[in-house]
SEGULUM-52193 format. One line per field, with one value per residue: residue number from 1; residue in one letter; x, y, z of N, C-alpha, C, CB in turn; chain. Coordinates in Angstrom, 1 decimal, decimal comma, m for minus. Glycine has a CB too. Example, Ala and Ser with C-alpha at 12.3 -4.5 7.8 and 13.67 -1.06 7.14 Angstrom:
2
pos <- (1 2)
code <- (A S)
nx <- (13,2 12,8)
ny <- (m5,7 m2,2)
nz <- (7,8 7,1)
cax <- (12,3 13,7)
cay <- (m4,5 m1,1)
caz <- (7,8 7,1)
cx <- (13,2 12,9)
cy <- (m3,3 0,0)
cz <- (7,8 7,9)
cbx <- (11,3 14,1)
cby <- (m4,5 m0,6)
cbz <- (9,0 5,7)
unit <- (A A)
//
This chain:
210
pos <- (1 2 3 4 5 6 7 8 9 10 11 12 13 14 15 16 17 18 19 20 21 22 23 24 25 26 27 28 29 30 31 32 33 34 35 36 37 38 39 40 41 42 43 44 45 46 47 48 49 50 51 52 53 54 55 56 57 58 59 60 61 62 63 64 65 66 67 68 69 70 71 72 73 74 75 76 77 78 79 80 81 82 83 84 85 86 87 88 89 90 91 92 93 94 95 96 97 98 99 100 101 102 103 104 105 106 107 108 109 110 111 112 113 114 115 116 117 118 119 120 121 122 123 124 125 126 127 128 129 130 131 132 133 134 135 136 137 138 139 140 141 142 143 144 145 146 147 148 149 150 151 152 153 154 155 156 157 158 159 160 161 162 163 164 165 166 167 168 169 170 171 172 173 174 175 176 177 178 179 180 181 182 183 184 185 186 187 188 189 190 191 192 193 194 195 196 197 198 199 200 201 202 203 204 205 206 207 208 209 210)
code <- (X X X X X X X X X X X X X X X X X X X X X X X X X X X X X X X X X X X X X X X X X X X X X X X X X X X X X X X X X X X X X X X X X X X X X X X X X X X X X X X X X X X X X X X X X X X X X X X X X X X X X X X X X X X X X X X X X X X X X X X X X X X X X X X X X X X X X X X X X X X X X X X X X X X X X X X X X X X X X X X X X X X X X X X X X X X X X X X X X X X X X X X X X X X X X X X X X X X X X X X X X X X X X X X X X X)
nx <- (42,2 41,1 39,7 36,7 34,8 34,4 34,3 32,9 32,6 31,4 33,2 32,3 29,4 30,7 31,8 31,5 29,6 27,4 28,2 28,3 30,0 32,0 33,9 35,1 37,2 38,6 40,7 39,2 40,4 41,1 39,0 36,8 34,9 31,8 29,9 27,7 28,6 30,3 29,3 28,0 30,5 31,2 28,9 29,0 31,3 30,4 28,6 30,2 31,6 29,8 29,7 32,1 32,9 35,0 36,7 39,4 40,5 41,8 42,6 42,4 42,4 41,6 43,1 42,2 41,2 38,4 38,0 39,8 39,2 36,8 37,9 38,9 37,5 35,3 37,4 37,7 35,6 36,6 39,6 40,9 40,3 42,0 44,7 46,2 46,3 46,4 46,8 46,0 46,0 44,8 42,2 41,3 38,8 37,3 39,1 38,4 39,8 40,3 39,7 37,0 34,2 30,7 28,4 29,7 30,4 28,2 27,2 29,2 28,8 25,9 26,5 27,9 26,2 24,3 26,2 27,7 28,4 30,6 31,7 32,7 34,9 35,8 37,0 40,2 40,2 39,2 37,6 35,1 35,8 38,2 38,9 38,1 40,0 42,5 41,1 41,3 44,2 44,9 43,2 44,9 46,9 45,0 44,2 47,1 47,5 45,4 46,8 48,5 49,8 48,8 46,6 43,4 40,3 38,8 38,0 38,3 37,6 37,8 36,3 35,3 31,8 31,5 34,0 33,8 31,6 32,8 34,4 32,8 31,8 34,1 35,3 32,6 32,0 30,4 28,6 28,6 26,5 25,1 26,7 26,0 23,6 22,9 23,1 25,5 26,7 24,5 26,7 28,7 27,5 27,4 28,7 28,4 30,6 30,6 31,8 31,4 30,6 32,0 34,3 33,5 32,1 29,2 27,3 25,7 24,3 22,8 23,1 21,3 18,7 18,9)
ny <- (m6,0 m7,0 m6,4 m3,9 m4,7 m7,7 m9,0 m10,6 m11,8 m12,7 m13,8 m12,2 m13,4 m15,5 m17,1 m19,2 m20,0 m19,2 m20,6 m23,9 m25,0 m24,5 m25,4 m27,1 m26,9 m24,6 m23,9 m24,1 m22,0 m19,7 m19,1 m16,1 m13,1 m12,7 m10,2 m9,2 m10,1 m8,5 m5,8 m6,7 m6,6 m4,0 m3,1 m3,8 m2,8 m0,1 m0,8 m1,7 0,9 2,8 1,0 1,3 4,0 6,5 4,5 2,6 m0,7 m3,9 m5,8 m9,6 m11,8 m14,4 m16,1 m16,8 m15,8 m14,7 m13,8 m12,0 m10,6 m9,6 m8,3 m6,3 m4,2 m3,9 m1,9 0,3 1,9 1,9 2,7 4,5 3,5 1,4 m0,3 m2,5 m5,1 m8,6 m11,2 m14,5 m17,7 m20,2 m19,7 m20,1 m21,4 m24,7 m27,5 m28,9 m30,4 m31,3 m30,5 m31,2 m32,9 m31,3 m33,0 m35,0 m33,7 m32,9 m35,5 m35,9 m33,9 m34,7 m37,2 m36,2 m34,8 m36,5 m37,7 m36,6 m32,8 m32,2 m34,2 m35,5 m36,2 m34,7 m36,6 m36,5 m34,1 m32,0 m31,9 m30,6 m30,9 m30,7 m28,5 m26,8 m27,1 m26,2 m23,7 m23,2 m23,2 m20,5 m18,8 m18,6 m17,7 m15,0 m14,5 m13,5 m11,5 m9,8 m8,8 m7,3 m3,4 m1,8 m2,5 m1,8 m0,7 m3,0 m5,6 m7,6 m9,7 m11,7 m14,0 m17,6 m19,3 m21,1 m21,7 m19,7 m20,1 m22,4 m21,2 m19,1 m21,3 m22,6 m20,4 m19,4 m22,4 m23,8 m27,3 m29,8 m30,4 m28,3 m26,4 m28,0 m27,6 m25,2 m22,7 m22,0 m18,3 m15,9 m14,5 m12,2 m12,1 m10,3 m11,2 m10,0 m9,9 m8,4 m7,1 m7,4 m6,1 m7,7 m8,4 m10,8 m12,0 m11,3 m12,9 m10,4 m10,5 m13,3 m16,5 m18,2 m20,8 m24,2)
nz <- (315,5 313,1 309,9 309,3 307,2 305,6 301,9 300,0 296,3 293,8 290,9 287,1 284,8 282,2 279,8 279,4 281,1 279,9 277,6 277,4 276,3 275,6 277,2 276,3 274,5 275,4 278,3 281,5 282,9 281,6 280,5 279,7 280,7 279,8 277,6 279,5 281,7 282,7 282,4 284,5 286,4 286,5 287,5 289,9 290,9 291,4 293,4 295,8 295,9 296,9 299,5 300,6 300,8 301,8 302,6 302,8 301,3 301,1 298,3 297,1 294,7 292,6 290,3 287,8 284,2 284,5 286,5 287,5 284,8 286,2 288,4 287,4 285,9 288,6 289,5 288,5 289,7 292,2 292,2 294,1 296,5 296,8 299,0 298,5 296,1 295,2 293,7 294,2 294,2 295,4 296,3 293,7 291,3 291,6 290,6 287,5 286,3 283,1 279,3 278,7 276,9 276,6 277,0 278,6 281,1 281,8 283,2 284,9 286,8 287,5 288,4 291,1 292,2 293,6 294,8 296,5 296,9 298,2 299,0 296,7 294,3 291,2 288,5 288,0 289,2 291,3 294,7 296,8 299,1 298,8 298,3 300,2 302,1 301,2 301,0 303,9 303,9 302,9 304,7 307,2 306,2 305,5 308,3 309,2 307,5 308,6 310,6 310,5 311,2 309,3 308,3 306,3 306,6 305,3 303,4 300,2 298,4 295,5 293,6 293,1 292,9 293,8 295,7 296,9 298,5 300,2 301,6 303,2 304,6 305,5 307,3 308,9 310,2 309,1 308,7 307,0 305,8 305,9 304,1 301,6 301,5 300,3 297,5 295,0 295,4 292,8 289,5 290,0 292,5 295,6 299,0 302,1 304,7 308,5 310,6 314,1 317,5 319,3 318,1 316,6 313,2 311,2 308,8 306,6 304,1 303,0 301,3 298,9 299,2 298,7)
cax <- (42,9 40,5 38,8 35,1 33,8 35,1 33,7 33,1 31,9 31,9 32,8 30,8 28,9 31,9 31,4 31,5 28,7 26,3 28,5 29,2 30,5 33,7 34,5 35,7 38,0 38,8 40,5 38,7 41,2 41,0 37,8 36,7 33,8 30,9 29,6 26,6 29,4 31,4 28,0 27,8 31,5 31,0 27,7 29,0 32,1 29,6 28,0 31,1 32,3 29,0 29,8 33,2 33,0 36,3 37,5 40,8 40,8 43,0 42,4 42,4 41,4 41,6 44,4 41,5 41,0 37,7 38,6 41,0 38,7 36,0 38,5 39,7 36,1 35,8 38,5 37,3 35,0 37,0 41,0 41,4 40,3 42,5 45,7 46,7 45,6 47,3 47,0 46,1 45,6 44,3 41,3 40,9 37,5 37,1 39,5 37,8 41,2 40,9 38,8 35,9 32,8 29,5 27,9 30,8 30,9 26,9 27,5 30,1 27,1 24,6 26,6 28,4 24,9 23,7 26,9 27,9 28,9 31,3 33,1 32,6 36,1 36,2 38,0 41,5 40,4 39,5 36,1 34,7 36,7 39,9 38,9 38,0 41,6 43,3 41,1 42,0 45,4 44,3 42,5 45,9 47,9 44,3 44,4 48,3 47,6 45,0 47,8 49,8 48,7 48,5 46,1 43,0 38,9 37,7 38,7 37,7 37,9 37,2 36,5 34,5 31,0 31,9 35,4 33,0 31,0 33,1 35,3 31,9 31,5 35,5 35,0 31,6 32,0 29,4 29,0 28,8 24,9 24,5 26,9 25,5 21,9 22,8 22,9 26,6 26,0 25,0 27,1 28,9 26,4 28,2 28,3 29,1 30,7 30,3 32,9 30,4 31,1 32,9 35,3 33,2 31,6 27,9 27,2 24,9 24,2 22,7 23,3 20,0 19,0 18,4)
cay <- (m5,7 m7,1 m5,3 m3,7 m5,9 m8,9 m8,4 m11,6 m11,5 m14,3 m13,4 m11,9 m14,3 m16,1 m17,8 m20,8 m19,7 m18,7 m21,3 m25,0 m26,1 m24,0 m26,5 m28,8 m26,2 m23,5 m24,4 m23,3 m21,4 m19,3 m18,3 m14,8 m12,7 m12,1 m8,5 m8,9 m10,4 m7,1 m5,2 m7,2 m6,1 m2,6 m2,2 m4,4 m2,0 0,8 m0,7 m1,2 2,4 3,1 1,1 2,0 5,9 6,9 3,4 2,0 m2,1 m4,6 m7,2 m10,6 m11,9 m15,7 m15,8 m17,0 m14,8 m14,0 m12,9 m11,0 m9,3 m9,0 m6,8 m4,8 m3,7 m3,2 m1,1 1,4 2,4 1,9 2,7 5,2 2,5 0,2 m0,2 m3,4 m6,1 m9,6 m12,8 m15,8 m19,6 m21,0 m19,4 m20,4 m22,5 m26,2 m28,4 m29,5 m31,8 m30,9 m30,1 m32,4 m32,7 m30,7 m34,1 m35,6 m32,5 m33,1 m36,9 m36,1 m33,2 m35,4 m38,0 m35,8 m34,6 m37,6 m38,6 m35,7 m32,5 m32,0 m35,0 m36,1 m36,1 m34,7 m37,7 m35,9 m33,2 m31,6 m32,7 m29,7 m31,2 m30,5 m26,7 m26,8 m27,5 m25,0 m22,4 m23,2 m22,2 m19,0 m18,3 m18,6 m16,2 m13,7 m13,5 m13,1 m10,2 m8,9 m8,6 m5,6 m2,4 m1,0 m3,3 m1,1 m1,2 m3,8 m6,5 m7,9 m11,8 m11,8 m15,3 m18,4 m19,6 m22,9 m21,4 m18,7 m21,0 m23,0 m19,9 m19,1 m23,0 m22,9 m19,5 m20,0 m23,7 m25,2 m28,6 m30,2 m30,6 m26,4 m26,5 m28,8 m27,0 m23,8 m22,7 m21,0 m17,1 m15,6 m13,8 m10,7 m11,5 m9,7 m11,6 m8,9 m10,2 m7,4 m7,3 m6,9 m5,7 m8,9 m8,7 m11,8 m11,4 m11,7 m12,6 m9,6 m11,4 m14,5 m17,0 m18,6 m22,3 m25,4)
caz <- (314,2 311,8 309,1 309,8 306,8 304,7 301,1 299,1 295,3 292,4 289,2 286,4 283,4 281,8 278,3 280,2 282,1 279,0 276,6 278,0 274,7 275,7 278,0 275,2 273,8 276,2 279,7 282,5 283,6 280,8 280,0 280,2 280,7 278,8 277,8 280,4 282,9 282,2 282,9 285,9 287,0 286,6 288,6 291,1 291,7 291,5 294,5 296,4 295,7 297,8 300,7 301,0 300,4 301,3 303,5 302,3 301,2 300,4 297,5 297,0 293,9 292,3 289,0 286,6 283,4 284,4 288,3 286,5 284,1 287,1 289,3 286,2 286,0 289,8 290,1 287,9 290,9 293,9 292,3 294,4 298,0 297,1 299,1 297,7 295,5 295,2 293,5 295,5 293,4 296,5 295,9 292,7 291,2 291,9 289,5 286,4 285,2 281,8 278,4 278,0 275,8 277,9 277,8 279,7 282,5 282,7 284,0 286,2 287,3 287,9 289,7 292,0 292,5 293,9 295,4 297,5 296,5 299,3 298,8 295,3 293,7 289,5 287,9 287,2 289,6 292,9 295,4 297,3 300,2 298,8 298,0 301,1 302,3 300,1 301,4 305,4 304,1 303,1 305,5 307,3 305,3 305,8 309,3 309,5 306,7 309,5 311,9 310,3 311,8 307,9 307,2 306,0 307,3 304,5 302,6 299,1 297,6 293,8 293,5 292,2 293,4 295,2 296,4 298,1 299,8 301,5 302,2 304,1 305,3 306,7 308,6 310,6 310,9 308,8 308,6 304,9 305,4 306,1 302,9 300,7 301,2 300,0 296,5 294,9 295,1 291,2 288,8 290,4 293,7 296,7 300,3 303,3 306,5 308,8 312,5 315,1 319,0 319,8 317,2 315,5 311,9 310,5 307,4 306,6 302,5 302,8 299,9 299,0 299,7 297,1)
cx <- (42,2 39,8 37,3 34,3 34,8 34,1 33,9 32,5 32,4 31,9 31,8 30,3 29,7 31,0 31,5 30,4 27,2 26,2 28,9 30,1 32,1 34,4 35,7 36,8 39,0 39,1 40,0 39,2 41,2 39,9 37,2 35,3 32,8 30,7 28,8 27,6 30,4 30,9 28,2 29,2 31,4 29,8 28,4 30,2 31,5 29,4 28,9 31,5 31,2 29,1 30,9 33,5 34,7 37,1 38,2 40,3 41,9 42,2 42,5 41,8 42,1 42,8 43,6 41,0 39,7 37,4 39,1 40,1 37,6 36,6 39,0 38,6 35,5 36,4 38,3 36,3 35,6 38,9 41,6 41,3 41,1 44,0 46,6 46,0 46,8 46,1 46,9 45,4 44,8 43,1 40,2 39,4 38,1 38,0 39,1 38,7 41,6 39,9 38,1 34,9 31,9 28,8 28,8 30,9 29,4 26,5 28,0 29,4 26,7 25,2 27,4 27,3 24,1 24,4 26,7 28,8 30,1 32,5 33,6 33,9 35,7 37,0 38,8 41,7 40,1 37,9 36,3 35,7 38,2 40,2 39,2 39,5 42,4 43,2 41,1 43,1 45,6 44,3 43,9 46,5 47,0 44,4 45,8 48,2 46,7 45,8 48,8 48,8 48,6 47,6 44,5 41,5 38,7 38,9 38,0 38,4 37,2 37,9 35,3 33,0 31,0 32,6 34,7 32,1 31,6 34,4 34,1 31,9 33,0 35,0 33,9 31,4 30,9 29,6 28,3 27,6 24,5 25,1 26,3 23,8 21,6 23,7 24,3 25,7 25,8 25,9 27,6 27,9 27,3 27,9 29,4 29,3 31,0 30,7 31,7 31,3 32,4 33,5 35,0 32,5 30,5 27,8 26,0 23,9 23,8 22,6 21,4 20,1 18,0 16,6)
cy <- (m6,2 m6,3 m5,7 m5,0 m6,9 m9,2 m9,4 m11,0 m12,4 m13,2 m12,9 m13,2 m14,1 m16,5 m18,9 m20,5 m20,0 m20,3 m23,0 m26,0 m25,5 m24,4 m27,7 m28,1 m24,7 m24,0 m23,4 m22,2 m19,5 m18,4 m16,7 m14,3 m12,4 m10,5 m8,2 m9,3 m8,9 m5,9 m5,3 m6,4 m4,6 m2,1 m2,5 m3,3 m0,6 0,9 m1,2 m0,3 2,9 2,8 1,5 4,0 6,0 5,6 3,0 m0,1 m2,8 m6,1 m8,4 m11,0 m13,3 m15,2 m16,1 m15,9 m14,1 m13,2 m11,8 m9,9 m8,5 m7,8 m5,7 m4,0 m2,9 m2,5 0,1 2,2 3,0 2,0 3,3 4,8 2,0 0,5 m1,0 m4,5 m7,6 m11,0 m13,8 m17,3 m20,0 m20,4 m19,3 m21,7 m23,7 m26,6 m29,1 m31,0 m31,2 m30,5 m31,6 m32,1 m32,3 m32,2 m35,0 m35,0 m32,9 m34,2 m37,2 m35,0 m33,8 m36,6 m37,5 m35,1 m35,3 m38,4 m37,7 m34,2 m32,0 m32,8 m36,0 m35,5 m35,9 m35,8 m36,4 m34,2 m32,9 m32,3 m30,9 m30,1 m30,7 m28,9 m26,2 m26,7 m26,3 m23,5 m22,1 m22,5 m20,9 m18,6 m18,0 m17,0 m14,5 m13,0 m13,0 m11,5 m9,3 m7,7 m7,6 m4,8 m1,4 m1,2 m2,0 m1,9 m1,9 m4,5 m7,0 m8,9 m11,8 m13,5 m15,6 m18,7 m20,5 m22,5 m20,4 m19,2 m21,7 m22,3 m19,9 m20,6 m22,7 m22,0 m19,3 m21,3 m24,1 m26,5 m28,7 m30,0 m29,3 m26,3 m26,6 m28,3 m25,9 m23,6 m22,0 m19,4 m17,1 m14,9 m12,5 m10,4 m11,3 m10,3 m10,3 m9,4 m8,8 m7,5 m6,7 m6,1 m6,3 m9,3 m10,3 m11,6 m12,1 m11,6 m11,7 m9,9 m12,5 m15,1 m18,3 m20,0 m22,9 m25,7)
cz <- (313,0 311,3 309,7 308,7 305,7 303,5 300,2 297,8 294,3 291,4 288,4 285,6 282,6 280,6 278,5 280,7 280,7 277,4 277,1 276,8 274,6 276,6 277,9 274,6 274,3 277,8 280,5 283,2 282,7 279,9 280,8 280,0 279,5 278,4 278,8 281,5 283,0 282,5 284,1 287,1 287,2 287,3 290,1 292,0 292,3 293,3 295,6 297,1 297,0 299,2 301,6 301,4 300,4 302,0 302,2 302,4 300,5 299,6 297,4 295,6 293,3 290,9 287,3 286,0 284,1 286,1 287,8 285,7 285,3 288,1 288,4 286,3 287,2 290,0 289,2 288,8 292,4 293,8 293,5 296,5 298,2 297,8 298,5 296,9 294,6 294,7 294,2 294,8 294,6 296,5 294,2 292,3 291,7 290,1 288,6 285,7 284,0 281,0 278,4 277,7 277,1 278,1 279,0 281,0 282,6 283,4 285,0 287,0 288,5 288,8 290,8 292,8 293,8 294,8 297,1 296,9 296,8 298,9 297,7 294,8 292,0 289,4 287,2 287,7 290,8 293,3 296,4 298,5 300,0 298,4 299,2 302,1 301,9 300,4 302,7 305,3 303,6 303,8 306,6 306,9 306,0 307,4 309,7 308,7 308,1 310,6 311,8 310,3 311,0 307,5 307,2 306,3 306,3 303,4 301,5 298,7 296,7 293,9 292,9 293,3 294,7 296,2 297,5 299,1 300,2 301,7 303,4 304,8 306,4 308,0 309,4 310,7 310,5 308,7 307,3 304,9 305,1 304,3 302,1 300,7 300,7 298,5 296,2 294,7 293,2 291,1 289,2 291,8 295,1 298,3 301,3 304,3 307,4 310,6 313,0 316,5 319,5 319,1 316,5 314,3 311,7 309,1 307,0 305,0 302,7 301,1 299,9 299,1 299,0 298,1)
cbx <- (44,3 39,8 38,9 34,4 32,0 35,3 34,0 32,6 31,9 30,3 32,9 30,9 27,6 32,8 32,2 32,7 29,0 27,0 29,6 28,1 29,3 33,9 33,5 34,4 37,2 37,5 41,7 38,4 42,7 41,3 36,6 37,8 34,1 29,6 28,9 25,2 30,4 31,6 26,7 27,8 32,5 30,9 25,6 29,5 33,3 28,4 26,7 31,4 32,0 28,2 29,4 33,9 32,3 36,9 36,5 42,6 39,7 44,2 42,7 41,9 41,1 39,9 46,2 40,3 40,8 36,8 40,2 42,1 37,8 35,6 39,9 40,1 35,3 36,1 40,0 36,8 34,2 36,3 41,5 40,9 39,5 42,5 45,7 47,5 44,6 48,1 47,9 44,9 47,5 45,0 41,6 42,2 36,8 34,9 40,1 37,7 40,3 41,6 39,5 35,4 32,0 27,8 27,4 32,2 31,5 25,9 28,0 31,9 25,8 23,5 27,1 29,6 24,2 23,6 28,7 28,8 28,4 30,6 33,2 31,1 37,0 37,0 37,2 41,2 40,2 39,8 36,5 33,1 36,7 40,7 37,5 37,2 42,3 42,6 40,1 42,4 46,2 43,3 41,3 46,2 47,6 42,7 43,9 49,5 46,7 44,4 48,6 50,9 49,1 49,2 45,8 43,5 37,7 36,1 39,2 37,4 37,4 38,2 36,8 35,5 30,4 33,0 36,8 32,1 30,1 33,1 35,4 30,7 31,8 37,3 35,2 29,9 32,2 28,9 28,6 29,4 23,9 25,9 27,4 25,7 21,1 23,4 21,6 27,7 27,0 24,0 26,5 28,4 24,9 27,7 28,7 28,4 32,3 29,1 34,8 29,5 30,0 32,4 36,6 32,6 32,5 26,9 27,1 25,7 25,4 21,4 25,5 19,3 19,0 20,1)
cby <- (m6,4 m8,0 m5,5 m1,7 m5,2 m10,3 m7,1 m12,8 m10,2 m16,1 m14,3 m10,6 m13,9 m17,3 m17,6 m21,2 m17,8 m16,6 m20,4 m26,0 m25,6 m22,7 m27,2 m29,6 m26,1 m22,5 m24,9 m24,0 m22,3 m20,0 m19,6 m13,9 m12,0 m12,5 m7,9 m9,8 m11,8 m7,0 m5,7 m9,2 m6,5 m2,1 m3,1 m6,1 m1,7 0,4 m1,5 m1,2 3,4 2,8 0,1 1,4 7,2 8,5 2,1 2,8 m2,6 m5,1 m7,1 m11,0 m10,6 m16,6 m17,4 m17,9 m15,3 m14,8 m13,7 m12,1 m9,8 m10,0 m7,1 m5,1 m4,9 m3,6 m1,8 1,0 1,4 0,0 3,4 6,4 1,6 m0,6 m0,1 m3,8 m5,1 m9,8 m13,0 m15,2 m21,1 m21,0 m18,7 m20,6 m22,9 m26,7 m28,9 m28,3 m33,7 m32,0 m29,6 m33,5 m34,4 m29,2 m34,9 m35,4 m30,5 m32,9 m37,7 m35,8 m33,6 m35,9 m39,2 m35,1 m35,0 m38,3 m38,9 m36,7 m32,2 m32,3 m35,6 m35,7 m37,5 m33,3 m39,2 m36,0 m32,6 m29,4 m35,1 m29,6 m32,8 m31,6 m26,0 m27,8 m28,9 m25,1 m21,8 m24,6 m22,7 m18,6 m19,3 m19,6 m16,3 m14,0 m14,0 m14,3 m10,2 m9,7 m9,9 m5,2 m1,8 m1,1 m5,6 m0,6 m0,2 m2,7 m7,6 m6,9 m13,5 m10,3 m16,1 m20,0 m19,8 m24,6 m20,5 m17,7 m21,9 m24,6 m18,1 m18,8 m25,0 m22,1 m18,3 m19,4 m23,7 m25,3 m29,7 m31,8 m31,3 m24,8 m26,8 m30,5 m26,8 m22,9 m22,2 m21,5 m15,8 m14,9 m13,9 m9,6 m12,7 m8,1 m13,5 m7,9 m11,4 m7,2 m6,1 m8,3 m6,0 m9,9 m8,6 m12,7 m11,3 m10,9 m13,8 m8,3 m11,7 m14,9 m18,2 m18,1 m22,6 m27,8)
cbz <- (314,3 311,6 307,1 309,5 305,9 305,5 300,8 299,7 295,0 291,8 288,5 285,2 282,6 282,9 277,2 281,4 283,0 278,3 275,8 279,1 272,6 275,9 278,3 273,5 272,7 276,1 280,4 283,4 283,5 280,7 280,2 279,5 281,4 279,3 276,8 280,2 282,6 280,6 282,4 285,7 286,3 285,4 288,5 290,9 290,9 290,5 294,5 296,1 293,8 297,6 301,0 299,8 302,1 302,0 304,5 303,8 300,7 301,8 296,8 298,0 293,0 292,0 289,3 286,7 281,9 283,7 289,5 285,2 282,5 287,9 290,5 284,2 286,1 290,5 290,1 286,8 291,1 294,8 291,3 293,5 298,2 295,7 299,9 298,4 294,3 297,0 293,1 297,4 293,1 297,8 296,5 292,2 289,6 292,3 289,8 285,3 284,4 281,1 276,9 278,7 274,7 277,2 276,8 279,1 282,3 282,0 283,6 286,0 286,3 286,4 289,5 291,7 291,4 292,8 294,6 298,7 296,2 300,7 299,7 294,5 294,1 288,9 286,9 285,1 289,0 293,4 296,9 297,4 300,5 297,4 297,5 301,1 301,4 298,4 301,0 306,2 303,7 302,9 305,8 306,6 302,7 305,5 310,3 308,9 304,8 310,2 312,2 308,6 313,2 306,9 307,8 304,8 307,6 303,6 303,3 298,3 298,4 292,2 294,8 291,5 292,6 294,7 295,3 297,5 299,6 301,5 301,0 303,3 303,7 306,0 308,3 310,9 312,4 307,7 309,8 303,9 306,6 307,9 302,6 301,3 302,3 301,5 296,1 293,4 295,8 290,3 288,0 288,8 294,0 296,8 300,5 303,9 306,9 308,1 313,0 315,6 320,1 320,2 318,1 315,9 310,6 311,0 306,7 306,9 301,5 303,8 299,8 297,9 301,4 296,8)
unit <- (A A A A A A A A A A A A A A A A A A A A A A A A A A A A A A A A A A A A A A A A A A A A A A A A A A A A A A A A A A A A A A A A A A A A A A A A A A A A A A A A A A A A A A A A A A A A A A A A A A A A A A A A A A A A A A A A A A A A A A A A A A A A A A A A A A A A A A A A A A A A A A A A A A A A A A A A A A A A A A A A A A A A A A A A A A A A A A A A A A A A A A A A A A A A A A A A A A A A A A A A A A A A A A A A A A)
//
């Protein structure tokens, strides 16, 4: 009953991405895509539209502005695939806390860097461990959604970089070290899991490694 492929993709180039001084004045939550992130959304549905042809999918996508503007974009390629498309927080970025100055976010950087990025706790916000958590119970809900006999060949998760990696880390059972070695995908970059014979999935996208 699972879909043929599972269709990850980060966001486009946010103003956060290009601007970190909007950190201090713009919550994370909040911030929205660039023009080149906006670019980025529209090729990316493009190349979608291709692998899908006529297959039917069901959406997923994080509740942050720029998720949000990334599948508006997307869906200009693939409206006519989609069966459904839902909202899901639990796949939202890693918890920042609040607004702080870029030099302040580049300290807490460089020592979660150093510490662990897995299990290094934001002061006032989340630790890769606790994303981690959030997206087990996903993962939950995904295969129960597998389990209706409506559900459609391919699935798609408009989400954040980190959140996508250890989406990947939960479902083939990395351990933090496989994690921790491997780089967040770029900007609008597409990971393919792809149902094999044995009803288990390959990641056919590898994400590149630090």
């Amino acid at each position: 009953m699972r879909p043929k492929r599972i269709i990850l993709i980060r966001h486009g180039e946010s103003e956060g991405n290009i601007d970190h001084a909007r950190y201090q004045t713009i919550q994370d939550f909040a911030l929205k895509l660039s023009p080149v992130g906006i670019q980025q959304a529209q090729q990316a549905g493009m190349r979608i539209k291709e692998l899908l042809e006529n297959e039917k999918i069901y959406v997923y996508l994080s509740p942050f502005y720029r998720t949000r503007e990334t599948f508006q974009f997307i869906r200009e390629s693939i409206a006519n695939n989609i069966v459904k498309a839902i909202e899901d927080p639990r796949i939202r970025e890693q918890d920042w806390g609040h607004l702080r100055h870029p030099d302040d976010n580049k300290g807490i950087i460089e020592e979660r860097d150093n510490f662990s990025t897995f299990y290094y706790r934001i002061p006032d916000g989340e630790s890769g461990a606790d994303v981690y958590d959030r997206v087990s119970s996903f993962l939950d809900t995904l295969h129960r959604d597998f389990e209706k006999t409506d559900f459609p060949e391919n699935a798609l998760i408009v989400s954040h970089g980190l959140t996508m990696r250890l989406f990947l880390m939960r479902w083939f059972h990395w351990s933090v070290e496989e994690y921790e070695s491997l780089h967040n995908p770029q900007n609008c970059q597409i990971a393919i899991m792809e149902k094999q014979m044995d009803n288990h999935y390959i990641l056919s996208s590898e994400l590149s490694r630090k």
